[in-house]
N, C-alpha and C positions, 0 to 999 in steps of 0.2 A: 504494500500500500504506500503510494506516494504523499509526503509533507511537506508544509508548508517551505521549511529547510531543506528540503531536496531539491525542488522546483529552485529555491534561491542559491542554492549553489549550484547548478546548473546555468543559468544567468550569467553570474558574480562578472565573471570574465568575460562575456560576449563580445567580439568587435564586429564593426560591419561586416568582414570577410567571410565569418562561421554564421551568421544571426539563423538565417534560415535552417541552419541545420540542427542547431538550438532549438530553435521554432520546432523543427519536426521533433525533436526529444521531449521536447516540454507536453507536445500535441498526445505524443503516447501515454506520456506519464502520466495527463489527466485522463487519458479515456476511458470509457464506463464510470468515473466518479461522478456521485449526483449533483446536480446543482448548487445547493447550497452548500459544497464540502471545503472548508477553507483552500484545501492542495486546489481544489478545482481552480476556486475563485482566482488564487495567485498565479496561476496558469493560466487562465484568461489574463491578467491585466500583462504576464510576463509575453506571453504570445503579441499583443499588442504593442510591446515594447521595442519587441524582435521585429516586429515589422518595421516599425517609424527609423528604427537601424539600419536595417537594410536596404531602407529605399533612401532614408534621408545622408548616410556615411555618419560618419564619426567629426565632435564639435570642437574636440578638445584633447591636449595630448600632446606628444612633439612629433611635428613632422616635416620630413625631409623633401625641401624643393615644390611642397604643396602650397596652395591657397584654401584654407579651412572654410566652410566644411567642406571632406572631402566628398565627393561624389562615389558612392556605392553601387548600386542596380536597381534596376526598377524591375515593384512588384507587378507581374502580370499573372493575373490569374486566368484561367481558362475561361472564354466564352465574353472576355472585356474586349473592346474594341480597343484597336491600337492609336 
């Protein structure tokens, strides 16, 4: 059974480069938990999190020869227009 401290250490570290793949772990971790189940809850907002990361990049941090923020990927989901 997944907790709230799972789901956050799963996060902790995320950068743009992994978010998604985070996203898909996070996705497993709550599945089948019921709605109201804290891991869930923190699962949703952690999923949402992972997203706004990997489409918006990273705001903060040092980085080399870039102009912040950097540019990550965009989310496209199946069946959205381009």
């Amino acid at each position: 059974m997944s907790t709230v401290e799972d789901i956050r250490a799963l996060i902790g570290p995320a950068t743009p480069h992994f978010a998604l793949q985070i996203l898909d772990r996070v996705a497993q971790l709550i599945e089948g938990l019921p709605p109201g189940d804290p891991a869930r809850i923190e699962g949703e907002r952690a999923i949402a999190r992972l997203e706004r990361l990997a489409k918006d990049g990273q705001g903060s941090g040092h980085v080399q020869e870039h102009e912040l923020p950097l540019p990550s990927l965009s989310l496209h989901h199946a069946g959205d227009a381009e």
